[in-house]
N, C-alpha and C positions, 0 to 999 in steps of 0.2 A: 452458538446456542442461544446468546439474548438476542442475535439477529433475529433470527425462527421463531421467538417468543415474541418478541417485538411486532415482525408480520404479522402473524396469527393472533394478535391485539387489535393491531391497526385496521383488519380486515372487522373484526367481531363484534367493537363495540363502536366504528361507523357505522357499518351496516345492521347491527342491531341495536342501535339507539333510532337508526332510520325505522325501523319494524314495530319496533316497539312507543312507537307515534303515530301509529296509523298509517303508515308510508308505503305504499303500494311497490314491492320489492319487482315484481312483475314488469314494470312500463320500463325500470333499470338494465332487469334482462332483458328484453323485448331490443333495446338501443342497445347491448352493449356489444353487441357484434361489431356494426358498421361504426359505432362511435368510436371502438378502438381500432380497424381498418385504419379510420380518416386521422384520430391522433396518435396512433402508435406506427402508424405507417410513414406520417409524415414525421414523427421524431427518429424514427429509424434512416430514412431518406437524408432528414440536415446533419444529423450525425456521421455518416457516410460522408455527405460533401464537404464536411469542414476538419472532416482529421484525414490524418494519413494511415497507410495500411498499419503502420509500426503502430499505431499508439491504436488502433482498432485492435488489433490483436493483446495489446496489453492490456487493454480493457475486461478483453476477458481473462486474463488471469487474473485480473485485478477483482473483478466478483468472485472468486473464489477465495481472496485475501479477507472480502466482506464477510464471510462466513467462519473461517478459520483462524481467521488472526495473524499475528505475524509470524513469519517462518523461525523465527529465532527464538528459542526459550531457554529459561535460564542453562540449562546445559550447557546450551551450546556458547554462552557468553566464557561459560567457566573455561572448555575450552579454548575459545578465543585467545583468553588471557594466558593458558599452559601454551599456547603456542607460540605466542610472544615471546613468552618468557625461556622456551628453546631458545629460542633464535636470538634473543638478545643476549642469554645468557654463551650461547654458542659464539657471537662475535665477541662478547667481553671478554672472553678466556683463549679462545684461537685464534682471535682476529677475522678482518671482514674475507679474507681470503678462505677462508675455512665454508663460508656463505656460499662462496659462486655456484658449486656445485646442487645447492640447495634453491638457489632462485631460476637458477637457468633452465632447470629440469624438476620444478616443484610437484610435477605425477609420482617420480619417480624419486621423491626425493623420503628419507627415513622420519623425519619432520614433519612434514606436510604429511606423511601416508595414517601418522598416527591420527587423524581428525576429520574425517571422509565425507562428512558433511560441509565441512567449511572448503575443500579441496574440493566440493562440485561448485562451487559460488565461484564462476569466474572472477567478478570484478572483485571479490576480498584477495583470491591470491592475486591476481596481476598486481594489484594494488598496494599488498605488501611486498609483492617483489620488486616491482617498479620504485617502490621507495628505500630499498635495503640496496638496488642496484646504483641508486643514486649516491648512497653511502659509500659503496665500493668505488666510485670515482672520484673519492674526495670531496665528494660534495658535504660538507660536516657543518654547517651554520644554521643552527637549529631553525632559525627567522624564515629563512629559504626556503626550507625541508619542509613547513608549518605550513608555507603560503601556498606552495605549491602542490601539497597534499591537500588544503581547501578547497583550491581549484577544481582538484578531479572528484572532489564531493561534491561540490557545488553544479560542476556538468553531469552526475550520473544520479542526484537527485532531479536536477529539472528535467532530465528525458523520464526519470522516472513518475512523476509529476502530470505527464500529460493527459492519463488514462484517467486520473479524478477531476482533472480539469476538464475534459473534457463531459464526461457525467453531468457535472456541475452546470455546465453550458446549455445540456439538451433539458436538465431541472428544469434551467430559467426559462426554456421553450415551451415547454410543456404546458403553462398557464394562456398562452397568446394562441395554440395549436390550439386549445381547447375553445377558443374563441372563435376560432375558423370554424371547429366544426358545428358550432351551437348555431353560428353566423347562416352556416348552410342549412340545418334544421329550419330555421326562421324562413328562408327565400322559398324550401318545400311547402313551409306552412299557408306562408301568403298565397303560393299557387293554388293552393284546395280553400280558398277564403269563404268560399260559399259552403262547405260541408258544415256537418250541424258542429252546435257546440264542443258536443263529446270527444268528436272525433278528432275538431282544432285543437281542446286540450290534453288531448293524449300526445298529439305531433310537437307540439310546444312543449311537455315533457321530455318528451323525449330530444328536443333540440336541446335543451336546459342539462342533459346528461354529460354532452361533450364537453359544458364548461365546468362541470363538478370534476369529471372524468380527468381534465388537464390541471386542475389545482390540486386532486387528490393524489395525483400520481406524483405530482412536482413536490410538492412538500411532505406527501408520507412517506417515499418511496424512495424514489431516486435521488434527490435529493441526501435524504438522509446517509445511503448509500454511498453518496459519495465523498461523503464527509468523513464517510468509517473509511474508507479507499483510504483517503488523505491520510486519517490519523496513524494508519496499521505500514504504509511507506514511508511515514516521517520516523513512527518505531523502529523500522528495521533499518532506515537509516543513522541512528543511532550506534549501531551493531558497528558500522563502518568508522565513527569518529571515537572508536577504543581505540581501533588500530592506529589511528592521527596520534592521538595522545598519550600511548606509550611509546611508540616509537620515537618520537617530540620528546618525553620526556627521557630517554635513553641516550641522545644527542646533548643533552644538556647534563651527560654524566654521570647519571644514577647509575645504580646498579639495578641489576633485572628485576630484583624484589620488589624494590623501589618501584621503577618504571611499570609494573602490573598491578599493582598496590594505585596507584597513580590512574592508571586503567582503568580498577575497579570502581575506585569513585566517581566515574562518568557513567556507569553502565546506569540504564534507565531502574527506578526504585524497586518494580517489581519482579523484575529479571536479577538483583543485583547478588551476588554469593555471598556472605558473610568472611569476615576473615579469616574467621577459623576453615569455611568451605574449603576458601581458596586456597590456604595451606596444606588441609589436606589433597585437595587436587593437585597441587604440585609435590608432595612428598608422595604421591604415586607414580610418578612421570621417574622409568626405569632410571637407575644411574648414569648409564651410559649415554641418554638419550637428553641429561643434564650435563654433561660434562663440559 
């Protein structure tokens, strides 16, 4: 929403502080056809030749992140943490054997099925299950378990990473694009050197758009854009170092309460449930499904 309000700013009171100066809004449309051809086509072109199809593709999901925000909301955090605390509280009382059946086949597993949201996010279940499966082979030294769940954060934030970086890339293009195309305006200009004055300064105007055109677009816009990309995948990656740090902390012997309690104080400030939430959200989790 303060995206949408933001644009419809950025559009309103450039271009109507340009109006409301005298600024002939006309010579602006007159150029902005070809001026965005030459610079929207060539920042679409180096964008194209410098990523790959995966992170072109996630780019556009990733404008739709600029709008919406991050897919995780406090709910789903609360969540989060009742599912944990199944499953930890499940190995403390049955043991890790009681698990298998729940990580090998987490679709269909009574645990997993209770949280439908979190159960379409591949990489959270793999992710808990590849570290509860680790558990099941004796893998039990919390330092180990720690580093090596870092790891697979640290690899499935930087692929996810690419689609702002990249944005951020075609920003910094956009001012130098816009250069090109003024640069071309200017070499039209020179060729009609003999037409009357008028005529020069309207052509000169309108070369002078492509370089407004390529600083406006770079730092109102896309830019900005990509920054919100960044902030809303660094958020949801958040979502995933819960699951690091109860799990970490369940290794090092607490009990489940404990270990989600533990959980909850890492969840980012606005998402975060209060204690009394979390209580209540685990004293609805059926008995049997605590056991």
């Amino acid at each position: 929403m303060f995206q949408i309000i933001g644009i419809v700013l950025l559009f309103g009171l450039v271009f109507g502080s340009f109006i409301m100066t005298g600024g002939n809004i006309g010579v602006i449309m007159h150029a902005l056809p070809h001026e965005m051809m030459a610079i929207g086509g060539a920042a679409v072109a180096a964008f194209l030749i410098s990523n790959s199809m995966s992170t072109i593709k996630s780019c556009g999901g990733g404008m739709a992140k600029v709008f919406k925000g991050p897919k995780w909301k406090p709910a789903d955090y609360r969540d989060l943490l009742s599912l944990l605390f199944l499953l930890t509280k499940t190995m403390k009382s049955k043991g890790v054997i009681a698990l298998e059946s729940h990580i090998e086949n987490p679709h269909e597993s009574s645990i997993f099925s209770r949280f439908p949201k979190i159960g379409k996010d591949h990489f959270a279940i793999d992710f808990i299950c590849d570290t509860l499966r680790m558990m099941t082979m004796n893998l039990e030294d919390p330092h180990q378990v720690e580093d090596a769940m870092e790891k697979q954060l640290e690899k499935h934030h930087h692929e996810n990473s690419g689609a702002p970086h990249a944005l951020t890339s075609t920003a910094d293009a956009l001012p130098a694009l816009g250069i090109v195309a003024a640069v071309l305006g200017v070499i039209k200009t020179m060729g009609a050197i003999t037409e009357p004055p008028a005529v020069l300064g309207e052509m000169i105007g309108s070369a002078l758009v492509g370089t407004f055109l390529g600083v406006f677009l770079a730092y109102g816009l896309v830019g900005p854009m990509a920054t919100r990309m960044k902030e809303v995948i660094d958020e949801e990656g958040a979502f995933y170092k819960i699951i690091q740090s109860v799990l970490v902390a369940h290794l090092h012997g607490n009990a489940a309460q404990i270990s989600v309690e533990i959980g909850r104080g890492n969840v980012p400030s606005g998402a975060q449930p209060s204690f009394l939430e979390l209580e209540e959200a685990l004293s609805a989790i059926p008995a049997e499904g605590a056991a």
